[in-house]
C-alpha positions as CSV (number, residue, x, y, z in Angstrom):
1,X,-12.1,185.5,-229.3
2,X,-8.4,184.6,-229.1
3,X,-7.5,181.5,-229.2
4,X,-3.8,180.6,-227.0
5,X,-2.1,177.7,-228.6
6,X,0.9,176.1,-227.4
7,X,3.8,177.0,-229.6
8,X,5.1,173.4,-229.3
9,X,1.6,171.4,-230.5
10,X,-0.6,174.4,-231.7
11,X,-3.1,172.8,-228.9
12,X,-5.6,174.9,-227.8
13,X,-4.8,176.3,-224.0
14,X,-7.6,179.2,-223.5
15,X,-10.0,181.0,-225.3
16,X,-9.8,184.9,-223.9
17,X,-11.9,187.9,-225.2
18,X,-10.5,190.9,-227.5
19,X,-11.6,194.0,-226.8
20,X,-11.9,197.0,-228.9
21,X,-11.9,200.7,-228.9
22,X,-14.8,201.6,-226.0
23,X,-13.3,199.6,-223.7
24,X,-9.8,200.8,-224.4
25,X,-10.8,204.2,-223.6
26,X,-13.1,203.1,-220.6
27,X,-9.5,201.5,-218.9
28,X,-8.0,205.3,-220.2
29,X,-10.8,207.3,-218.4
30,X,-10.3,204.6,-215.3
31,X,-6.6,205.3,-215.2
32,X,-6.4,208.7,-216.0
33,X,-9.1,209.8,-213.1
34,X,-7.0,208.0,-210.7
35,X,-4.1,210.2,-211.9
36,X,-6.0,213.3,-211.9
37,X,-7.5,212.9,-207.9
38,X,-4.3,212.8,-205.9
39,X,-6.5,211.7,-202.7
40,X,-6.6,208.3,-205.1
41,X,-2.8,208.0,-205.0
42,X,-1.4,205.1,-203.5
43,X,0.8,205.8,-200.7
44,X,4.4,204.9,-200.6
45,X,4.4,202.5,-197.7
46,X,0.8,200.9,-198.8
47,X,3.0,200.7,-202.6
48,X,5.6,198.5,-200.6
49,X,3.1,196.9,-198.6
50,X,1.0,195.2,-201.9
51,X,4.3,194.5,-204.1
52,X,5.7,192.3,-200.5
53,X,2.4,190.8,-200.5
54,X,2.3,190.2,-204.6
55,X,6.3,188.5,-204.1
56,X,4.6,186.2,-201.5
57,X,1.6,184.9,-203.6
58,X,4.1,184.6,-206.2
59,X,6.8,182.1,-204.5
60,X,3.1,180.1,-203.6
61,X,2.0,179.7,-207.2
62,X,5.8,179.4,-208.3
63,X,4.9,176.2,-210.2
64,X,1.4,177.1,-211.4
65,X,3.6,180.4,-213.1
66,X,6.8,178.5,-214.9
67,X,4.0,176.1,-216.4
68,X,2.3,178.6,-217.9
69,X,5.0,180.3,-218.4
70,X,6.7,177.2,-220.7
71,X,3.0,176.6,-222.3
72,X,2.4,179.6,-223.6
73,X,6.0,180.7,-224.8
74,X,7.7,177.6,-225.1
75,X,10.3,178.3,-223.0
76,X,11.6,175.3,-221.4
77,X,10.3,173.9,-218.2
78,X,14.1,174.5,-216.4
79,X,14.6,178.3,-218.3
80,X,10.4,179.1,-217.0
81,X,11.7,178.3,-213.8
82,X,14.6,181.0,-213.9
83,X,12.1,183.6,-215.1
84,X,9.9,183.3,-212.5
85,X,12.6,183.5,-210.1
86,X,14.0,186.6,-211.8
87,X,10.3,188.0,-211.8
88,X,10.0,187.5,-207.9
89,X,13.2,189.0,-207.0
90,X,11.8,191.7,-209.6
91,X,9.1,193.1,-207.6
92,X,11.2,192.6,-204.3
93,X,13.8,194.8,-206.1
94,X,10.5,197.1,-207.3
95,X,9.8,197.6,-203.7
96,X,13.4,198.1,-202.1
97,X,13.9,201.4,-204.8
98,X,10.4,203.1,-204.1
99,X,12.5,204.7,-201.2
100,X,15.0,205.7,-203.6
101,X,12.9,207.8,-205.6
102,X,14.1,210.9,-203.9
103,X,15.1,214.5,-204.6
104,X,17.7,217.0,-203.7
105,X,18.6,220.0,-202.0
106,X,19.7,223.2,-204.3
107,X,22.1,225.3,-203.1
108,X,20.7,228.6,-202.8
109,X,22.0,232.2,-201.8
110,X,25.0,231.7,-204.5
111,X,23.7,235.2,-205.7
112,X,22.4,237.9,-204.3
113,X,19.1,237.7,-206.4
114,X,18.9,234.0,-204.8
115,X,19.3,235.0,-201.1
116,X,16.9,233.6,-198.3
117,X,15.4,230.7,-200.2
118,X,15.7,227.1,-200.1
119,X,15.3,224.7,-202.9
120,X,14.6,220.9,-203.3
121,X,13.3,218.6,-206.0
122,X,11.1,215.8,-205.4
123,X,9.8,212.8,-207.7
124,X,6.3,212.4,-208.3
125,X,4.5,210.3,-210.4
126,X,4.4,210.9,-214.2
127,X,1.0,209.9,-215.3
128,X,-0.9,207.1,-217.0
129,X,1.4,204.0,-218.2
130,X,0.8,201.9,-221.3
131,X,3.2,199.1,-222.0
132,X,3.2,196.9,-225.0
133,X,4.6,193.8,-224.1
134,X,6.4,190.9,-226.0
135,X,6.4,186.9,-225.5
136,X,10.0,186.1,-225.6
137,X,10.0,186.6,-221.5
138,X,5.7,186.2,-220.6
139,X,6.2,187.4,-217.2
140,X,9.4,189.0,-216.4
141,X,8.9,191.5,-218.8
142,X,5.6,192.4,-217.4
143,X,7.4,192.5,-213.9
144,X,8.9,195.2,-215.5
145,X,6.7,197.6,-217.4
146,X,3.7,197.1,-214.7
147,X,5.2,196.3,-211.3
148,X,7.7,199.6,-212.1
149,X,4.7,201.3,-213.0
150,X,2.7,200.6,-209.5
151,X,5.8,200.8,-207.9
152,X,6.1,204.3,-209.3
153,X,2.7,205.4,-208.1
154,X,1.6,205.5,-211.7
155,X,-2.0,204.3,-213.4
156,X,-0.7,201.2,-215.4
157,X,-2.6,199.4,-218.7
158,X,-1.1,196.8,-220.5
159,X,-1.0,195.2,-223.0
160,X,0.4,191.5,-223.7
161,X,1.6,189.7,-226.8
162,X,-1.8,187.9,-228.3
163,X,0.9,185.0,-228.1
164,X,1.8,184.8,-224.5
165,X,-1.2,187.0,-222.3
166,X,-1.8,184.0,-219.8
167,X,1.6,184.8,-217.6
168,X,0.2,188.4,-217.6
169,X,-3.0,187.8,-216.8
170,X,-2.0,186.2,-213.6
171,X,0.2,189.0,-212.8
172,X,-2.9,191.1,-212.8
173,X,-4.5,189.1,-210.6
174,X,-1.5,188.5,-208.2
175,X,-1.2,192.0,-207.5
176,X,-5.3,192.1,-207.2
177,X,-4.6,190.2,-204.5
178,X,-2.3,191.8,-202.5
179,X,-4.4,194.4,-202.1
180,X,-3.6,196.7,-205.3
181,X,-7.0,199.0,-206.0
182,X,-9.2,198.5,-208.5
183,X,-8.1,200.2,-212.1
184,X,-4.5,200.8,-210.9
185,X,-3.2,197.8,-213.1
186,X,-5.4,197.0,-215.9
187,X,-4.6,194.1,-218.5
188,X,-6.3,194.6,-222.2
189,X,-6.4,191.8,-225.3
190,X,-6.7,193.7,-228.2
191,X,-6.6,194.1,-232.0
192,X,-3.4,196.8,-233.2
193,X,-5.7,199.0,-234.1
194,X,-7.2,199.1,-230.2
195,X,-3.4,199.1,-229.0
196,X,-2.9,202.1,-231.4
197,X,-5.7,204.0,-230.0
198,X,-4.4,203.5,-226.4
199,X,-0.6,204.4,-226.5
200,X,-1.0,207.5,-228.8
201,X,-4.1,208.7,-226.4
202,X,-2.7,212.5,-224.8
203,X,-4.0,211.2,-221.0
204,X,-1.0,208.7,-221.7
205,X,2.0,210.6,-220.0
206,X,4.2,207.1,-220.6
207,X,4.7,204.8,-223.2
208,X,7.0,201.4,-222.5
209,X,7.1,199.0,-225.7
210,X,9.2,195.5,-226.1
211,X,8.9,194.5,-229.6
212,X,9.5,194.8,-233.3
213,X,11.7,198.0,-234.5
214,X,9.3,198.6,-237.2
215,X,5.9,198.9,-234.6
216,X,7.8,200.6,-232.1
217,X,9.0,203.2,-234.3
218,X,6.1,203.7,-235.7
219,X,4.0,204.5,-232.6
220,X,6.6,206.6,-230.9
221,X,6.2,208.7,-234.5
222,X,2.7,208.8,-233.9
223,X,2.6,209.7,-229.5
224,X,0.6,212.7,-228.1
225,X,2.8,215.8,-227.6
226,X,5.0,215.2,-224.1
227,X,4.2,211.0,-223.6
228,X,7.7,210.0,-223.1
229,X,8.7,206.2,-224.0
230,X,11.2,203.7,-223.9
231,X,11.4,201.2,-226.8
232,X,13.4,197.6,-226.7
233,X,14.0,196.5,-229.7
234,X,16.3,193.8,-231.3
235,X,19.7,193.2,-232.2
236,X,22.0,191.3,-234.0
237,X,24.3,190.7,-231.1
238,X,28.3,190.2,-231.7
239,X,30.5,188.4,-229.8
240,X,34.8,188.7,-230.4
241,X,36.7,185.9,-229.7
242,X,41.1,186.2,-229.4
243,X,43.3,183.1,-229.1
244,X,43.9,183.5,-225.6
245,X,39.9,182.7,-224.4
246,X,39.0,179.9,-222.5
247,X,37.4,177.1,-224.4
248,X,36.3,175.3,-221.5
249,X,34.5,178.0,-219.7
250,X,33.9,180.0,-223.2
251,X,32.1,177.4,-225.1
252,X,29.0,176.3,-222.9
253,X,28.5,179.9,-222.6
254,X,28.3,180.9,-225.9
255,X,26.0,177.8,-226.3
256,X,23.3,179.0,-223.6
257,X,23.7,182.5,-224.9
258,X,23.5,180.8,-228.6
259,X,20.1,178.5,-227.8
260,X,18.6,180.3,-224.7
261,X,14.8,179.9,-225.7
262,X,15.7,179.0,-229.1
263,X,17.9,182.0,-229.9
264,X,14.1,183.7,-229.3
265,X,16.1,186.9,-227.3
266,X,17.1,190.3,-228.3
267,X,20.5,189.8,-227.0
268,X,20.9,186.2,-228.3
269,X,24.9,185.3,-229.2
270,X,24.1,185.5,-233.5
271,X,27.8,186.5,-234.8
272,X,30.8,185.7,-233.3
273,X,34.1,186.7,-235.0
274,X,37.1,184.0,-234.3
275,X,40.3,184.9,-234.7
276,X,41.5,182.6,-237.6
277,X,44.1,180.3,-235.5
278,X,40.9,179.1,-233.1
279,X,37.9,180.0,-235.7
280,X,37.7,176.3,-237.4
281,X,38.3,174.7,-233.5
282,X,35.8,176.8,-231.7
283,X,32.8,176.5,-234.4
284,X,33.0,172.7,-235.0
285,X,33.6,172.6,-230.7
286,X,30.4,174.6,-230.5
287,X,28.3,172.6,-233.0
288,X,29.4,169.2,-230.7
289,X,27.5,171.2,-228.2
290,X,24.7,171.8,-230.4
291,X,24.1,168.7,-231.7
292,X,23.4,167.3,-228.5
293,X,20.7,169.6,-227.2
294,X,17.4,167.9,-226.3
295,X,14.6,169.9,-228.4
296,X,11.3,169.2,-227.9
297,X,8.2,169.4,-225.7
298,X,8.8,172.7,-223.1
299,X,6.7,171.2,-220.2
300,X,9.5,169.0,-219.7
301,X,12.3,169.1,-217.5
302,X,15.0,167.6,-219.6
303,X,14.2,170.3,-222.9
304,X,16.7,172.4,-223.6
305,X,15.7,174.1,-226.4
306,X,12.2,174.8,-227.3
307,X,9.9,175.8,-229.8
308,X,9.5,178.9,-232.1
309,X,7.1,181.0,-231.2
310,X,5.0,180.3,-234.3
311,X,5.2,178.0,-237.4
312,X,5.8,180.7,-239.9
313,X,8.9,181.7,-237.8
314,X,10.0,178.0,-238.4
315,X,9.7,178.7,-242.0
316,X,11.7,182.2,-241.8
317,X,14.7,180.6,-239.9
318,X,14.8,177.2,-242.4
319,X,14.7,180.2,-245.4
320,X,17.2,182.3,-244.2
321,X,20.1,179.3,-242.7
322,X,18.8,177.8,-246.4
323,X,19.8,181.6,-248.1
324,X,23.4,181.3,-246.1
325,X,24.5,177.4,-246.8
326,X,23.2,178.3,-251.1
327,X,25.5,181.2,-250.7
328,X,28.6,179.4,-249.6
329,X,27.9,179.3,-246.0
330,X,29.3,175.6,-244.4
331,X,26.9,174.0,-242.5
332,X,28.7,172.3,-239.3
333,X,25.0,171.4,-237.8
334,X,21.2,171.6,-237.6
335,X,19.8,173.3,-240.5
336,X,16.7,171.6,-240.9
337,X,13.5,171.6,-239.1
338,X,11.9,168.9,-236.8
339,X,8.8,169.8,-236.8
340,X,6.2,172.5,-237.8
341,X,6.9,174.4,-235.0
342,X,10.8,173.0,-234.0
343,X,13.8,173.8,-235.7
344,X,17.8,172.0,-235.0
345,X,20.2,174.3,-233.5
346,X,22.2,175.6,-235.9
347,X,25.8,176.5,-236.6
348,X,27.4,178.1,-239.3
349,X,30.8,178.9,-240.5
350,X,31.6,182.0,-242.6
351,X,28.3,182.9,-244.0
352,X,28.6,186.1,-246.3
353,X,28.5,189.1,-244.7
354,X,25.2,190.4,-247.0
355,X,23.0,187.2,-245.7
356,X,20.1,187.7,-243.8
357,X,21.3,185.8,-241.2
358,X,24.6,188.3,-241.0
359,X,22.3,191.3,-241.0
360,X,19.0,190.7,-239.8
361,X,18.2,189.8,-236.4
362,X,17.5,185.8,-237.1
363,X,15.5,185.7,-233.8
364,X,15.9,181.8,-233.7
365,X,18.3,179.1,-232.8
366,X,21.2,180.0,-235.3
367,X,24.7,181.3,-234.1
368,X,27.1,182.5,-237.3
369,X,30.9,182.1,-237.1
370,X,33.3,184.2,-238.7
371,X,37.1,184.1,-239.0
372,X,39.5,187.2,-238.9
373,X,43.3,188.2,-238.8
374,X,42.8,191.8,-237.5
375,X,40.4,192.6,-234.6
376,X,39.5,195.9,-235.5
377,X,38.1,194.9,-238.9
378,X,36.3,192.4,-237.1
379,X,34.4,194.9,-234.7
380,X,34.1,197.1,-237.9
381,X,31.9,194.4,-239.2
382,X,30.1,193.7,-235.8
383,X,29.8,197.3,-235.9
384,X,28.4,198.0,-239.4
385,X,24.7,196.8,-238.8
386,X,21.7,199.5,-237.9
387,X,21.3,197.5,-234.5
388,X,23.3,198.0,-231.5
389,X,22.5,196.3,-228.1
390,X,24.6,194.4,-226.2
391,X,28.0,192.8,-227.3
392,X,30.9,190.5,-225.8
393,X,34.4,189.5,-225.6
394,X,36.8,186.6,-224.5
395,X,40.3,187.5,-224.0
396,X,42.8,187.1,-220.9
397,X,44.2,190.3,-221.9
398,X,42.7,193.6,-220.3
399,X,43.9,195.5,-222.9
400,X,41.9,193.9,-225.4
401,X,39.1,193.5,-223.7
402,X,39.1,197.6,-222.7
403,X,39.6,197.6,-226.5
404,X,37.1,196.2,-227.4
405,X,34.8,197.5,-224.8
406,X,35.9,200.9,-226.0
407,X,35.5,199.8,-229.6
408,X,32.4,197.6,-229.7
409,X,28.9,200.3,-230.4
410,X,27.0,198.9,-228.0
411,X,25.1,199.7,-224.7
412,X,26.9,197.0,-223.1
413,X,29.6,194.7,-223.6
414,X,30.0,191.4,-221.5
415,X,34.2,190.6,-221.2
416,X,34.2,186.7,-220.5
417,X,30.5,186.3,-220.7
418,X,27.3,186.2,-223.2
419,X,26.1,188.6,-225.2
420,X,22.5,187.6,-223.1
421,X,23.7,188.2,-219.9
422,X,21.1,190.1,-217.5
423,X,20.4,190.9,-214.1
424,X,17.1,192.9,-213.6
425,X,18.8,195.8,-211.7
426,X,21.4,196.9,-214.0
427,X,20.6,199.3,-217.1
428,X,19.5,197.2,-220.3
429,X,18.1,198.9,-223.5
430,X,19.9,199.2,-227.3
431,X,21.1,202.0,-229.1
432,X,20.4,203.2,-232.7
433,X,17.8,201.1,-234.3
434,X,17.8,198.8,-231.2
435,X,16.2,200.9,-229.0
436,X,16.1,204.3,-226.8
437,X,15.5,204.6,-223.2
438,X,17.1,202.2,-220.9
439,X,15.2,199.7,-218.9
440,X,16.1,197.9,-215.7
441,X,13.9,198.0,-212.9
442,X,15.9,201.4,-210.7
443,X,15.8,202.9,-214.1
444,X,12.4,201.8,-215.4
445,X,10.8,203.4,-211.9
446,X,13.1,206.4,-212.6
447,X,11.9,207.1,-215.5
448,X,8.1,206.6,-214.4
449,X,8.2,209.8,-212.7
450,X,9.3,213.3,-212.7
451,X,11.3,216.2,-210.7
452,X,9.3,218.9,-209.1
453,X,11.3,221.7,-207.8
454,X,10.0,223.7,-204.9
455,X,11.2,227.7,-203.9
456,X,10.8,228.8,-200.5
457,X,11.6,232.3,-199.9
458,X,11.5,233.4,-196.4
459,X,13.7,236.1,-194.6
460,X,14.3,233.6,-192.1
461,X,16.8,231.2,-194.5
């Protein structure tokens, strides 16, 4: 059995079975019949039907979904709330682009050899999904690598983090509800080995993962001939700062970009370069700011800043901010931990640039400063790590910030903003290590399916 603790108090929340190999490939014979008999295939108006009816359930249980939500992943209470919100408008936005999923006309008679035809492409479904999921984001993330998936027309299993499967769970049996048919979305608990079995399977035609670089890499090395995939890994997200940014709108930004969820997000604000005549100002500004965060207990309203996921992340985070302060880092504030499972927000100025904390994703609530005199060194150094996902500037010049933009290797950069910045229809996925395939639900549902072109020769066109 697995046991779901609460990240904050390690208190027991539900007991859930694992499954193993037989019933992984029972769900795989489910979901890849359904593929196989197009008469099973879900029509596109019954598709938008189910995910209206699924958005509907979910503003009812909106409470009963950020609590679990906040248990589970320790999240705070106020940030649970955002996600669920975010995953609503997700399957709305799911069900507005299944009309989009639409071919095109090829011109035809260009050549004598291709007179009187016509030719279009259409999208159709590309097979069997399996996601892999992560806990940073319980039910948002599963909006979209499942939702997509049904949205798509596409046989969907999934599985959860062991950490956070609750939020899932209930997805599962939201869209149940609506009226989606039996073995279209199935949810599995299992060991890696199970989860190995499943995603490298050949009936698998997709293969969506949000998770460590290390597994991911390793199963897309190991995928049946043809499954395409997506993989979200993390970063080590830099931000550059000029003299001319705002303070007042700049700092609580990088603060909630900083501490969002305890820094427990791929895109989380880790390094930001200052030029040297605001460096000392912004970093002792920001640790103010940090200082006075309220950590603690999730389920509340007033937490800010939550737990780590698990104890032995706690112990990771204290080891690396203690690697950086013995190595002539300067500890402006947190560094310790509160509890077993808590640990102070953290700022530090000038850490070296061979730290783990400078080139490791720290995956906690830590944000490095670093000072510069010339910009392009400074992106030079932002640039120099394996990981490239999303990046940010603050400037009043456009010149620098198009520099920058230009400069920066990263799938996005954010001019004014957080490196953490996200809205669920625009394209989000890293580069390099970080990543390949974008997600975002258009281009998740995109992606879901494939072109068939069709040749009409008549003497009549």
């Amino acid at each position: 059995m697995l046991q779901v603790k609460s990240p904050y108090d390690l208190s027991l929340i539900k007991e859930l079975p694992i499954v193993g190999k037989v019933e992984i490939e029972k769900a795989l014979s489910i979901a890849y019949g359904l593929f196989l008999d197009q008469s099973e295939w879900i029509p596109a108006h019954e598709r938008i039907a189910i995910l209206e009816r699924a958005a509907a359930i979910m503003e009812k249980k909106f409470d009963e979904l950020a609590t679990t939500a906040a248990q589970e992943g320790g999240k705070p209470l106020v940030d649970s709330k955002v996600e669920v919100s975010r995953a609503i408008n997700g399957v709305k936005l799911a069900k507005e682009h299944i009309g989009q999923l639409r071919g095109e006309q090829m011109p035809m008679g260009l050549t004598k050899a291709s007179e009187n035809r016509i030719a279009y492409t259409t999208r159709e479904p590309i097979g069997v999904v399996a996601s892999i999921s992560a806990f940073n984001h319980p039910l948002n993330l599963i909006v979209h690598q499942v939702v997509t998936a049904v949205a798509a027309g596409c046989p969907v299993i999934v599985k959860p983090a062991r950490t956070t499967p609750l939020s899932c769970l209930a997805l599962v049996d939201i869209l149940t509800e609506a009226g989606l048919p039996k073995g279209w979305c199935q949810a599995v608990i299992c060991e890696n080995e199970a989860a190995e079995y499943l995603v490298t399977d050949k009936r698998v035609n997709y293969f969506s993962f949000i998770g460590s670089a290390r597994v991911g890499w390793y199963l897309k090395s190991k995928l049946a001939p043809g499954t395409r995939c997506a993989l979200e890994h993390g970063g080590a997200a830099p931000v550059i700062v000029e003299p001319d940014a705002n303070f007042d709108e700049m700092l609580p930004t990088l603060a909630k970009g900083g501490f969002y969820h305890a820094g427990q997000v791929c895109v989380s604000v880790q390094r930001v370069f200052a030029h040297k005549s605001i460096c000392s100002k912004l970093a002792n500004k920001l640790a103010d700011i940090a200082e006075k965060l309220t950590v603690g207990d999730p389920t509340l309203e007033t937490t800010e800043v939550g737990p780590l996921i698990a104890p032995k992340e706690v112990d990771r985070v204290e080891e690396w901010v203690n690697e950086a302060v013995n190595k002539g880092a300067k500890l402006l504030c947190g560094g310790k931990r509160i509890s077993d499972t808590c640990y102070q927000p953290t700022v530090l100025l000038d850490p070296p640039t061979s730290v783990k904390v400078s080139t490791e994703e720290v995956f906690g609530p830590v944000v490095c400063i670093y000072s510069y005199s010339d910009r392009d060194e400074a992106i030079d150094i932002a640039n120099s790590l394996d990981v490239h996902f999303q990046a940010a500037v603050f400037t009043k010049n456009i010149d620098i910030a198009l520099h920058c933009v230009k400069r920066l290797n990263a799938t996005a950069v954010m001019v004014n903003d957080h490196t953490a910045f996200r809205v669920d229809w625009m394209p989000f996925g890293g580069r390099d290590a970080s990543g390949i395939g974008m997600g975002g639900v258009p281009y998740s549902m995109h992606e879901m399916t494939r072109e068939k072109l069709t040749v009409i020769k008549s003497k009549y066109v």
